[in-house]
N, CA, C and O of each residue as an XYZ file, in Angstrom:
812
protein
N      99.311     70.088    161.827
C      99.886     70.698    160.622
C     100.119     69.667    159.516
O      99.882     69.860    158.323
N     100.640     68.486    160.088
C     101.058     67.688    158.961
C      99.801     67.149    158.461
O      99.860     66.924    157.252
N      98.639     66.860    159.021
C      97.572     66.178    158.586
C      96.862     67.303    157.709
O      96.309     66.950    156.668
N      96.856     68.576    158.067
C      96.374     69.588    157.126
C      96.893     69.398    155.892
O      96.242     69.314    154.850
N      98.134     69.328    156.017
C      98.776     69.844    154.568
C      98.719     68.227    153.912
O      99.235     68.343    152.800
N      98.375     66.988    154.086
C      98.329     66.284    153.749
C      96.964     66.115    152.883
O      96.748     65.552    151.810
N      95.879     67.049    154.057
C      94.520     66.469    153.717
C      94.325     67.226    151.864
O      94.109     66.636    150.806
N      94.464     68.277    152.070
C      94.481     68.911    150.772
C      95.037     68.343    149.276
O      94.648     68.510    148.121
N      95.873     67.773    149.740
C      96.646     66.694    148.626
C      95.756     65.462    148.441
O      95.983     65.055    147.302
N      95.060     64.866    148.897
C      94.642     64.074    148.792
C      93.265     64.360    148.171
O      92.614     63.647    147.407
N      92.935     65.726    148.743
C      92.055     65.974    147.432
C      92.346     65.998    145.770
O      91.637     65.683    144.813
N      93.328     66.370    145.846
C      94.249     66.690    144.687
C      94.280     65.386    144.018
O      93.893     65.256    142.857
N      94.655     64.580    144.607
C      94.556     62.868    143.942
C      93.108     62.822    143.465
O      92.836     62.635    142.279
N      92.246     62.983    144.346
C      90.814     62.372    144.344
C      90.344     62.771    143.123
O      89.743     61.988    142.388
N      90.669     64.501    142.682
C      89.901     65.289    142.178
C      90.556     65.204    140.567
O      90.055     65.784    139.603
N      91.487     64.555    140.531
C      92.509     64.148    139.419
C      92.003     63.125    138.467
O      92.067     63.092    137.238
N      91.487     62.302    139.320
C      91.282     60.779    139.133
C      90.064     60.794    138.531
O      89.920     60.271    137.426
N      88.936     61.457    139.252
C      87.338     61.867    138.410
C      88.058     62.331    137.150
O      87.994     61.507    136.238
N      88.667     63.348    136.901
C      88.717     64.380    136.181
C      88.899     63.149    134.413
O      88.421     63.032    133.285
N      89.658     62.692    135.096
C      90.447     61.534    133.713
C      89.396     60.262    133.813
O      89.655     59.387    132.986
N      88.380     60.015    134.574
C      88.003     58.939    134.781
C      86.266     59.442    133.482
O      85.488     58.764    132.812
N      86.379     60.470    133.671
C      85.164     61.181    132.862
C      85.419     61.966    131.639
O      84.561     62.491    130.929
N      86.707     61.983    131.475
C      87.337     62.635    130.607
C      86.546     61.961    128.968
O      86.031     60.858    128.786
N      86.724     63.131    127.976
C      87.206     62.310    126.468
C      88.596     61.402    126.523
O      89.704     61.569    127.031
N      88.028     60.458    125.814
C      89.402     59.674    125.048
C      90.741     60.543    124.686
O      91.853     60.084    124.949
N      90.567     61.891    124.038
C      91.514     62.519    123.096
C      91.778     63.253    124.530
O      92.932     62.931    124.814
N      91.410     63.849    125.278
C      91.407     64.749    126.376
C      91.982     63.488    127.366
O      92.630     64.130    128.193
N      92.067     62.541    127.620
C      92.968     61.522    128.679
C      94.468     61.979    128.860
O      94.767     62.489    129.940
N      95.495     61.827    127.823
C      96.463     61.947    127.457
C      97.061     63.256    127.813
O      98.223     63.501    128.137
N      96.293     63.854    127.720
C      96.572     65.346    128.235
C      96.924     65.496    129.853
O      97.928     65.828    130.483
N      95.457     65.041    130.228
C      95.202     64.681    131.781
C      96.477     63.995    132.688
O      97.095     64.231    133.726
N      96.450     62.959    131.558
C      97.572     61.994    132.437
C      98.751     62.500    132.355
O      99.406     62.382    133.390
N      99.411     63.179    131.238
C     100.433     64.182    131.505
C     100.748     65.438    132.685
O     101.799     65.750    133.245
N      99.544     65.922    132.777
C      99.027     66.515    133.846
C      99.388     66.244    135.258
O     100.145     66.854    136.014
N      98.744     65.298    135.414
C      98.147     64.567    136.253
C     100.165     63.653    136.990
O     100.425     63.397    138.166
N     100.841     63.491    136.106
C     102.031     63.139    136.479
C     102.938     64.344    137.282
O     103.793     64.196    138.155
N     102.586     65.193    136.853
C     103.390     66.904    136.931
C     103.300     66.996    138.407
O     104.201     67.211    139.217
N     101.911     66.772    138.615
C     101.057     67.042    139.518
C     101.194     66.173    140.813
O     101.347     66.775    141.875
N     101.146     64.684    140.809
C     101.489     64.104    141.644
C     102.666     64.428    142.060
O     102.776     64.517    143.283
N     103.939     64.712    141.190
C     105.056     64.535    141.786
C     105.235     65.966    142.492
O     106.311     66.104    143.073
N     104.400     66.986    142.530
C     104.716     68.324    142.937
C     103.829     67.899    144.411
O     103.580     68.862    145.136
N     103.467     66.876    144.770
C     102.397     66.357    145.886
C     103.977     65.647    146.916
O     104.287     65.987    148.057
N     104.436     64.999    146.351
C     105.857     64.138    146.774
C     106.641     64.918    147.194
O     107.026     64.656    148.333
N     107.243     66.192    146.537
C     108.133     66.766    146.624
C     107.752     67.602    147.569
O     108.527     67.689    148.521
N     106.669     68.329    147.603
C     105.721     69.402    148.192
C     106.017     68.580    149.776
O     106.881     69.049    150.517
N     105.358     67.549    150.124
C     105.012     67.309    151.268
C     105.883     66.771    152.054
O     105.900     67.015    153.260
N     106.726     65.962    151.460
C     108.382     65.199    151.979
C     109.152     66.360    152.462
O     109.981     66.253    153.366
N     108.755     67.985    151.584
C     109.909     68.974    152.277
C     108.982     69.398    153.163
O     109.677     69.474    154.176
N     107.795     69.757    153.514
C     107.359     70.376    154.485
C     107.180     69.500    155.597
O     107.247     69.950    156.741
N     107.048     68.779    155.464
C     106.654     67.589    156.635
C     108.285     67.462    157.221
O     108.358     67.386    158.447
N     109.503     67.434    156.517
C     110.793     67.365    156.810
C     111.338     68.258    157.616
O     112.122     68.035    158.538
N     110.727     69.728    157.099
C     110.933     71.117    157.801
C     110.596     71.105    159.139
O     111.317     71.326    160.112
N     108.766     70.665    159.056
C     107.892     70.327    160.309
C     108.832     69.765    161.184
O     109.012     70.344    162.255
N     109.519     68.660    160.911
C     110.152     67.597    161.943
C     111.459     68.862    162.226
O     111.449     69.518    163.267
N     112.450     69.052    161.235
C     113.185     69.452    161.918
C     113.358     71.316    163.015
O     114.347     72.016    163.234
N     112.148     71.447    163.346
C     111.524     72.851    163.575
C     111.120     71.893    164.848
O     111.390     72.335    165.965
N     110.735     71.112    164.787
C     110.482     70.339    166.477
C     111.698     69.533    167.003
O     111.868     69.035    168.116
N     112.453     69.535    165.971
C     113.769     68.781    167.183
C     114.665     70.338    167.347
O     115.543     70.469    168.200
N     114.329     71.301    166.517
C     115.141     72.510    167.348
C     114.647     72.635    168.536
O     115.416     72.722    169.494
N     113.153     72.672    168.723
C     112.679     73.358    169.696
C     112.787     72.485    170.548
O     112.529     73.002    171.635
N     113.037     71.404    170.662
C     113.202     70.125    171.864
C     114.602     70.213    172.151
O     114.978     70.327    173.318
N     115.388     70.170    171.216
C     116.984     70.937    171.559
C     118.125     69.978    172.639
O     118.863     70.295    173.572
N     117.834     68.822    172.015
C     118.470     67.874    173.077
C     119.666     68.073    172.548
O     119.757     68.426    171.372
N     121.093     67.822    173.562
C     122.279     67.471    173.504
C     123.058     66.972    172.445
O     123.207     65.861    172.954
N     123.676     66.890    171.385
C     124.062     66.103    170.608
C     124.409     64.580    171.397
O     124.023     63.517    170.910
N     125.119     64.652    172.557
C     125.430     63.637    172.829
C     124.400     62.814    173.007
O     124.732     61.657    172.747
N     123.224     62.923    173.360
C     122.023     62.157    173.401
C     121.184     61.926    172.288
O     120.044     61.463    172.314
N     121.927     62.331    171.185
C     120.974     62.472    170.229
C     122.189     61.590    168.927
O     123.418     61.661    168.913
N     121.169     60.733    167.861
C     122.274     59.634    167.152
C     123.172     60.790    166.350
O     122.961     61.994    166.206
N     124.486     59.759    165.790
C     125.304     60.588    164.984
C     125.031     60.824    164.112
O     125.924     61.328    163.431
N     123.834     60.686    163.533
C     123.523     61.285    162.587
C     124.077     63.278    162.474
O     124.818     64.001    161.807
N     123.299     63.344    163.391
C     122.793     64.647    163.920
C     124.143     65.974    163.830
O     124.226     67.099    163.336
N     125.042     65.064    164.610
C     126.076     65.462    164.805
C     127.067     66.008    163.258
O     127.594     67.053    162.875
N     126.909     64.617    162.748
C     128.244     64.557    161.575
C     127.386     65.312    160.769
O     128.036     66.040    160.019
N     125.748     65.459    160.588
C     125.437     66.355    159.702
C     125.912     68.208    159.983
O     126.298     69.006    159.128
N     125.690     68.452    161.546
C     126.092     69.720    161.524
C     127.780     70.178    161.086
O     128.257     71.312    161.043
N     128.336     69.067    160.839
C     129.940     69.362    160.642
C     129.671     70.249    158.901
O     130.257     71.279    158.569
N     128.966     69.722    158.306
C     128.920     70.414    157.250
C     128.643     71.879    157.125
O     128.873     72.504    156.090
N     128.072     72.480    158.359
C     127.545     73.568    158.881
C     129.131     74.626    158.598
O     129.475     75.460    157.760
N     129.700     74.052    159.723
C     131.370     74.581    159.573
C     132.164     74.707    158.272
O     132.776     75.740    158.001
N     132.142     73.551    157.409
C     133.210     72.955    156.753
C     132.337     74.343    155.557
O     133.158     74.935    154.856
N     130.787     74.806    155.362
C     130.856     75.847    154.474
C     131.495     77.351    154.576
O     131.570     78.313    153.812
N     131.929     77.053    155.947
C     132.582     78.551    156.424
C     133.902     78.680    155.587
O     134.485     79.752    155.747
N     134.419     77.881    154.816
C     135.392     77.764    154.636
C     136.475     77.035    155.220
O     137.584     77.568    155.264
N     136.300     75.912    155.661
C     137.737     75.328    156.493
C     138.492     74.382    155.790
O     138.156     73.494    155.006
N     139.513     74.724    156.196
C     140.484     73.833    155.129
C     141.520     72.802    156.286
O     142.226     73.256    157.187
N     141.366     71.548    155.978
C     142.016     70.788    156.777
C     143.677     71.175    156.989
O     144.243     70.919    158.051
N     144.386     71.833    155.823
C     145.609     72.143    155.849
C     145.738     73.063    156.512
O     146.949     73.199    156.687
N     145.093     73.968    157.113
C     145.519     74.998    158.030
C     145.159     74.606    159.553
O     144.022     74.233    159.842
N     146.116     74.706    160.443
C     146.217     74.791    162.031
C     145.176     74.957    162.634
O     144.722     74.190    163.482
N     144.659     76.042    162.234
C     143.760     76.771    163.052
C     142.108     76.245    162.765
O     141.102     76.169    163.471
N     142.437     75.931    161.311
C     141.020     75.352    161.130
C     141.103     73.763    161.859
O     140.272     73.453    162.712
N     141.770     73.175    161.596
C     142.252     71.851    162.049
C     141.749     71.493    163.602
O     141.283     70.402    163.932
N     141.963     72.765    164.585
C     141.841     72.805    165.748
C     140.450     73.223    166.353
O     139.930     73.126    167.464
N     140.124     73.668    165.278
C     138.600     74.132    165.517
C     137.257     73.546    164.944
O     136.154     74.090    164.991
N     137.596     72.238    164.353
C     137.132     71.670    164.147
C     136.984     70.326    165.369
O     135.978     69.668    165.637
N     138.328     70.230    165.935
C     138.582     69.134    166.822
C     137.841     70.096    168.076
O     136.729     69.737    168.463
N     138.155     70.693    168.378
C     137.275     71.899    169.793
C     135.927     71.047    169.469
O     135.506     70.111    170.149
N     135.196     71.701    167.989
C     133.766     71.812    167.883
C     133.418     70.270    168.337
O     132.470     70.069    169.096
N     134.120     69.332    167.905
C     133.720     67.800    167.901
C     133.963     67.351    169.521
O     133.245     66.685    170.266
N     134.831     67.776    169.672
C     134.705     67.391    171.373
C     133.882     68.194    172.488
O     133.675     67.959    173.679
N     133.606     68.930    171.884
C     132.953     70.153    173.013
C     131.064     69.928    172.563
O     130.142     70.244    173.314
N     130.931     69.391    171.339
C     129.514     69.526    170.797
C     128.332     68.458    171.640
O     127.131     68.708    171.739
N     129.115     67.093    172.258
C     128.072     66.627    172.633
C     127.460     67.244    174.009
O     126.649     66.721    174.773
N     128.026     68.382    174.085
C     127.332     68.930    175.540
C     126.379     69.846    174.774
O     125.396     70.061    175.482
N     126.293     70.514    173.506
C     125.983     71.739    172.572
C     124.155     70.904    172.422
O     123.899     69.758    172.053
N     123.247     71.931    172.835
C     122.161     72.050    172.329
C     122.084     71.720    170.856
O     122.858     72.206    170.032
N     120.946     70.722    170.511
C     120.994     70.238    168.687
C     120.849     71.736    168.067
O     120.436     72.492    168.946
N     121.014     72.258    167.095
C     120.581     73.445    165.882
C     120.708     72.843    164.477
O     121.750     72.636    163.855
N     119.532     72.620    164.125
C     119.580     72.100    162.117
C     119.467     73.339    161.698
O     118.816     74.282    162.146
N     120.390     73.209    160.506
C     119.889     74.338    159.775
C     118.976     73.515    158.815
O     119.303     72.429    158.337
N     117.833     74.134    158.597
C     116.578     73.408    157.823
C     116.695     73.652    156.476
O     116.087     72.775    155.862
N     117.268     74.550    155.659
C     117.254     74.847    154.596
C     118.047     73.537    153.848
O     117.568     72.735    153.047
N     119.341     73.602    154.360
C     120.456     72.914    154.060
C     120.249     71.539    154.148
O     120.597     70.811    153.219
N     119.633     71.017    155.330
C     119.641     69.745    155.223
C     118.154     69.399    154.812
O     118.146     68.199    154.536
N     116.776     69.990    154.640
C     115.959     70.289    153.512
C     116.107     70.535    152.188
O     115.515     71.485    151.674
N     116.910     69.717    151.471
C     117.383     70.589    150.401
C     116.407     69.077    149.529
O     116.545     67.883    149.798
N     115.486     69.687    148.497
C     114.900     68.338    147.720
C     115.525     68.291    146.424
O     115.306     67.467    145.537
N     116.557     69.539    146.403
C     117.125     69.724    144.746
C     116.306     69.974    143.937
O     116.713     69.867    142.780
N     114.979     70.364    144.095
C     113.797     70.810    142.908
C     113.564     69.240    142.128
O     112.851     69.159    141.127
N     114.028     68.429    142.525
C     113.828     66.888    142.159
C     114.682     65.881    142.978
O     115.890     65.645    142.993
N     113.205     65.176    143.915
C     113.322     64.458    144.605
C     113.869     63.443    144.562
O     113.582     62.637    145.447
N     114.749     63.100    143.661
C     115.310     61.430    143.028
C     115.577     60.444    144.669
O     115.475     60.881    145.815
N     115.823     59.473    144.358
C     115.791     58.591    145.504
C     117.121     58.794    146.617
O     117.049     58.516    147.814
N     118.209     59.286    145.995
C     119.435     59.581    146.303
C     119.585     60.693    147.086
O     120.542     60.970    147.809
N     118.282     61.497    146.840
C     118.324     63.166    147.290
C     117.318     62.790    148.895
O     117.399     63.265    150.028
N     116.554     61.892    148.380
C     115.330     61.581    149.713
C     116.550     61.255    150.841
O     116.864     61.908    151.837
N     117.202     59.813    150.231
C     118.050     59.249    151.179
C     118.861     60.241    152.054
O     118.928     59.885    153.230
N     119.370     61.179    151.813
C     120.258     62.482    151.775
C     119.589     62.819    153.604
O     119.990     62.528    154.731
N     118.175     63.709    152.933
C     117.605     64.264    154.124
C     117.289     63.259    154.622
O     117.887     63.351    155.694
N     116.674     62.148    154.650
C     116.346     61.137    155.549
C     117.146     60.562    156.389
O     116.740     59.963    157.385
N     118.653     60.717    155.996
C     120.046     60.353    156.860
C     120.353     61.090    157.663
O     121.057     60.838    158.641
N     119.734     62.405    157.290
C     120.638     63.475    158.093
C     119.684     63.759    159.276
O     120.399     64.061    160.232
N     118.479     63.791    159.601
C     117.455     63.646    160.027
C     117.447     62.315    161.279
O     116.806     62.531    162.307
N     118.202     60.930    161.112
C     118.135     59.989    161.447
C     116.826     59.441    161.321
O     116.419     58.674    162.195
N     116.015     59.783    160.200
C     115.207     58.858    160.077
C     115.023     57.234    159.415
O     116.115     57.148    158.855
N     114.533     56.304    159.219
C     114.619     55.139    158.809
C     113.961     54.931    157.332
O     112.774     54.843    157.017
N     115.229     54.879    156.476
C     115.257     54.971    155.005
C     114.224     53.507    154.267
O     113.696     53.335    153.169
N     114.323     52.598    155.647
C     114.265     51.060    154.588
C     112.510     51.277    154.488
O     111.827     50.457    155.102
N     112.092     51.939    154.025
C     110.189     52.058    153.623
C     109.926     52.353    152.292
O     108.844     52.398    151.706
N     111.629     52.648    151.684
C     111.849     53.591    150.440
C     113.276     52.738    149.804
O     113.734     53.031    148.699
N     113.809     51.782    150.578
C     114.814     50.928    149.570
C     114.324     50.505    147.858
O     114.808     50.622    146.732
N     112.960     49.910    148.543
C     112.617     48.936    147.254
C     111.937     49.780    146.323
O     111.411     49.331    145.304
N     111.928     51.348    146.732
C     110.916     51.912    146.067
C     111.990     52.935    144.859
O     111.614     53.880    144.166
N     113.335     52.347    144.948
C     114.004     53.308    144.188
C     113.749     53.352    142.566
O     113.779     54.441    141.992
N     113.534     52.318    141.951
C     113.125     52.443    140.414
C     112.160     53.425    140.185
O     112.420     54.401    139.480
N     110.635     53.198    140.927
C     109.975     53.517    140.967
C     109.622     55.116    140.981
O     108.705     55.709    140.412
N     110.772     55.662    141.915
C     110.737     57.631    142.093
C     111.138     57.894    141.251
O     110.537     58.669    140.507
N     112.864     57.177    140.798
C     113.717     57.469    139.868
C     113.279     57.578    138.433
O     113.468     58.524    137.668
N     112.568     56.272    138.170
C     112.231     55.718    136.515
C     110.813     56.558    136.676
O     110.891     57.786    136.726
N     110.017     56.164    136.727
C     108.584     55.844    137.031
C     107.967     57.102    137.143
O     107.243     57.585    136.272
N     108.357     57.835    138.621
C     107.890     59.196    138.748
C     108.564     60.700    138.536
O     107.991     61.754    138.261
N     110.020     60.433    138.763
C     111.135     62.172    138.584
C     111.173     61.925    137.098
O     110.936     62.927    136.424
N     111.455     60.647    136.341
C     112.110     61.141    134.890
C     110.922     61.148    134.584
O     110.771     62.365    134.688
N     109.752     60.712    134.231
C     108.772     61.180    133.676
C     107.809     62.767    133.884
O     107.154     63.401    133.056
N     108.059     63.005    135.243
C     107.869     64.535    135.289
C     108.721     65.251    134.899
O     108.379     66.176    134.163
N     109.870     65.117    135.182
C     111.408     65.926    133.853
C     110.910     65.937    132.352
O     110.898     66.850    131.526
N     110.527     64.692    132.279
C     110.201     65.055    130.558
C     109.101     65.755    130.463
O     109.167     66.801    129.818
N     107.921     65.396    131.025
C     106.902     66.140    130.713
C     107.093     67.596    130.935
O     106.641     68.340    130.065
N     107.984     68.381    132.469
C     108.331     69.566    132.319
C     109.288     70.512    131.478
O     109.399     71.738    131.487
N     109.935     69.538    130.753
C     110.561     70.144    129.905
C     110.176     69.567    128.629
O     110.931     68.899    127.924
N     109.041     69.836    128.378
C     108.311     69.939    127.181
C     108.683     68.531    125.828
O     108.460     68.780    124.644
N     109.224     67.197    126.248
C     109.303     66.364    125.320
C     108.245     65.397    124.967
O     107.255     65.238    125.680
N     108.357     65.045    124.368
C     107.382     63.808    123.989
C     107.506     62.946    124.199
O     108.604     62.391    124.142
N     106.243     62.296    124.615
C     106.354     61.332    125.696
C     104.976     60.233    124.864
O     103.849     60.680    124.654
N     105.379     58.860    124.515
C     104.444     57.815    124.127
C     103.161     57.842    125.253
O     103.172     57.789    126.482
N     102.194     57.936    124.392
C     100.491     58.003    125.229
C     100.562     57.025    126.747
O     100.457     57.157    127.966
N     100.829     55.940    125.650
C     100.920     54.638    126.971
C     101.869     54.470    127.871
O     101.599     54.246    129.051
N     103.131     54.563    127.398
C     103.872     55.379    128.380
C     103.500     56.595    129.931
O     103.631     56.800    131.137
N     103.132     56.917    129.024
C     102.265     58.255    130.037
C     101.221     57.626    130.917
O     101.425     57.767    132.123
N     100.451     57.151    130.664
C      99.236     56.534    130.924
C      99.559     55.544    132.145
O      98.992     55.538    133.237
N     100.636     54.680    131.697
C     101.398     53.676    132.794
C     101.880     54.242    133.863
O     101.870     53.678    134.957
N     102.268     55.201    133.701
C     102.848     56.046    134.360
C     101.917     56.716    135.638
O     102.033     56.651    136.862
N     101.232     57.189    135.003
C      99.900     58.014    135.903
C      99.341     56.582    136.864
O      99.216     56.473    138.084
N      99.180     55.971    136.184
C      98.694     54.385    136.685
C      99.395     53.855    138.301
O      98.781     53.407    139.269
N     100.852     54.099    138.144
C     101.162     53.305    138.715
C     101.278     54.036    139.923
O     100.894     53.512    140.969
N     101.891     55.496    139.916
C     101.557     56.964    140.771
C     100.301     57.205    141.484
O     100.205     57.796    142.559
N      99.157     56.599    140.661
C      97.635     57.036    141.425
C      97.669     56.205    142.485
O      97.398     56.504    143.648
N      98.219     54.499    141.804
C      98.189     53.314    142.764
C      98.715     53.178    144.187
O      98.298     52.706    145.245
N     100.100     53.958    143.639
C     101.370     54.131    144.732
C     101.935     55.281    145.744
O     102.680     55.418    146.715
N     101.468     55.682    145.265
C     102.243     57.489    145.323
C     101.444     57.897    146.759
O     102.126     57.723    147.769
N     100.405     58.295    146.913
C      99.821     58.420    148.411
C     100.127     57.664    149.281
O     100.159     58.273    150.351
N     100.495     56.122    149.436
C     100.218     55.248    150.743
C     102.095     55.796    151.293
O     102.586     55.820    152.422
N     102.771     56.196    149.805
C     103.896     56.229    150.430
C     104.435     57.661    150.454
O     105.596     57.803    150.836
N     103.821     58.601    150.138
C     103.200     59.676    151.547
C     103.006     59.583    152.919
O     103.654     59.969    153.893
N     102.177     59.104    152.799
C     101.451     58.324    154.048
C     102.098     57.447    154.493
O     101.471     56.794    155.328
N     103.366     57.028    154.271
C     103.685     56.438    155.231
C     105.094     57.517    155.595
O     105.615     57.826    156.667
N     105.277     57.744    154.743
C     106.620     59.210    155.266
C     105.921     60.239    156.602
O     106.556     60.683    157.559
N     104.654     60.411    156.355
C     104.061     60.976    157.383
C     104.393     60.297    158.563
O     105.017     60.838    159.476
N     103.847     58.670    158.595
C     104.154     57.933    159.550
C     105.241     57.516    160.042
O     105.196     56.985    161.151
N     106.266     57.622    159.480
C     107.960     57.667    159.763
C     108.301     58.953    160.599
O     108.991     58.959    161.618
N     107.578     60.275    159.879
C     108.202     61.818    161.189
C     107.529     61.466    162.646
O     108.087     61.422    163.742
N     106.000     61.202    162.275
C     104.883     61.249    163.491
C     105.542     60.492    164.979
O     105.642     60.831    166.158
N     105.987     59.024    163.978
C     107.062     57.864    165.343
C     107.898     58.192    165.490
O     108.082     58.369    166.694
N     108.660     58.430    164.936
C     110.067     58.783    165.398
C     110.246     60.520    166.446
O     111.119     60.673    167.301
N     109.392     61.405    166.140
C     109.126     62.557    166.917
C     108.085     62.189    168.513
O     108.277     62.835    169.543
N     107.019     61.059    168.418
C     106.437     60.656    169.340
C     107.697     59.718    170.729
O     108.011     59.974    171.892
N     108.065     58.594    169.717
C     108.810     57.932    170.550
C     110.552     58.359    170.249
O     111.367     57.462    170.463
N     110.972     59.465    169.854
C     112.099     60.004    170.301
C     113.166     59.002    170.071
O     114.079     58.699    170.839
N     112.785     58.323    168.342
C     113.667     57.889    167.908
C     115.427     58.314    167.718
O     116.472     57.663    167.711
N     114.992     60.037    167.551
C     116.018     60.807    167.361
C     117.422     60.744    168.509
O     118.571     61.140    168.310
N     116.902     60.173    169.596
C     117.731     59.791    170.760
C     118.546     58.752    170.644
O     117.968     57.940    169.921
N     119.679     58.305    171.001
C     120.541     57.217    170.722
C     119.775     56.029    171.566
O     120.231     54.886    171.576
């Protein structure tokens, strides 16, 4: 599944890249505006499905919390705390302490939506988010924070909300995305694939 939905995207790059590489001069600018929209709907697109993918196989594997890192755990507390619980009341107080002591025997359950959440813009802060909650290993994407933030989300923000944006600007932009933007796909792929193979997810 994940290599499917990958392979198609990568046409998408390929078929991008001719497109502007043969383009008119006056017709580039356009492209590369394009062409930014586009990559980042490739990022966002595949980081949540590939995220979903993973967490749809640790339901179905369904190990213990206790065997499984705290990640796992302290993320489902949020599960509760939307029911409404309020630390000042007794009853919630107590049922929260039940859930925490009684859970590492409790079969894992993600809710995928919730902790899938890309915010309709992936900023580096939002990746980190699901990637924590997940227990996956963030440091592939430390050094890459200017880069989503500056580089690829605010420049697709502007371009989707219709501002103007300097040619070369744009252009740099597309540049540095064509350069970058797949291997680190590709390697987010390779972060679910290990960690689901060798059962990183385990303490």
């Amino acid at each position: 599944m994940l290599d499917q939905d990958l392979a198609w995207r990568k046409r998408e790059f390929t078929t991008i890249k001719f497109m502007i590489k043969n383009a008119r001069q006056h017709e580039k600018v356009i492209l590369y505006k394009s062409a930014v929209a586009l990559l980042y709907s490739h990022w966002e697109g595949y980081l949540k499905n590939s995220s979903q993918a993973y967490a749809c196989y640790l339901n179905h594997v369904a190990p213990k919390y206790g065997e499984m890192k705290d990640n796992f755990l302290q993320s489902s507390l949020a599960d509760k705390f939307s029911q409404g619980f309020s630390f000042k009341k007794y009853p919630f107080q107590k049922e929260i302490f039940e859930y925490i002591k009684c859970a590492t025997d409790m079969p894992l359950k993600i809710n995928e939506k919730r902790v899938v959440d890309t915010e309709s813009n992936l900023k580096s802060h939002v990746l980190f988010n699901i990637m924590k909650q997940l227990a996956l290993d963030t440091n592939i994407f430390e050094l890459k924070e200017n880069f989503i933030d500056v580089i690829m989300v605010d420049n697709r923000n502007k371009i989707a909300h219709g501002e103007k944006i300097d040619s070369a600007e744009v252009e740099e932009a597309y540049s540095l995305l064509e350069s970058e933007l797949l291997e680190m796909i590709m390697s987010f792929q390779s972060t679910i694939i290990s960690s689901a193979a060798n059962k990183y997810y385990l303490k």
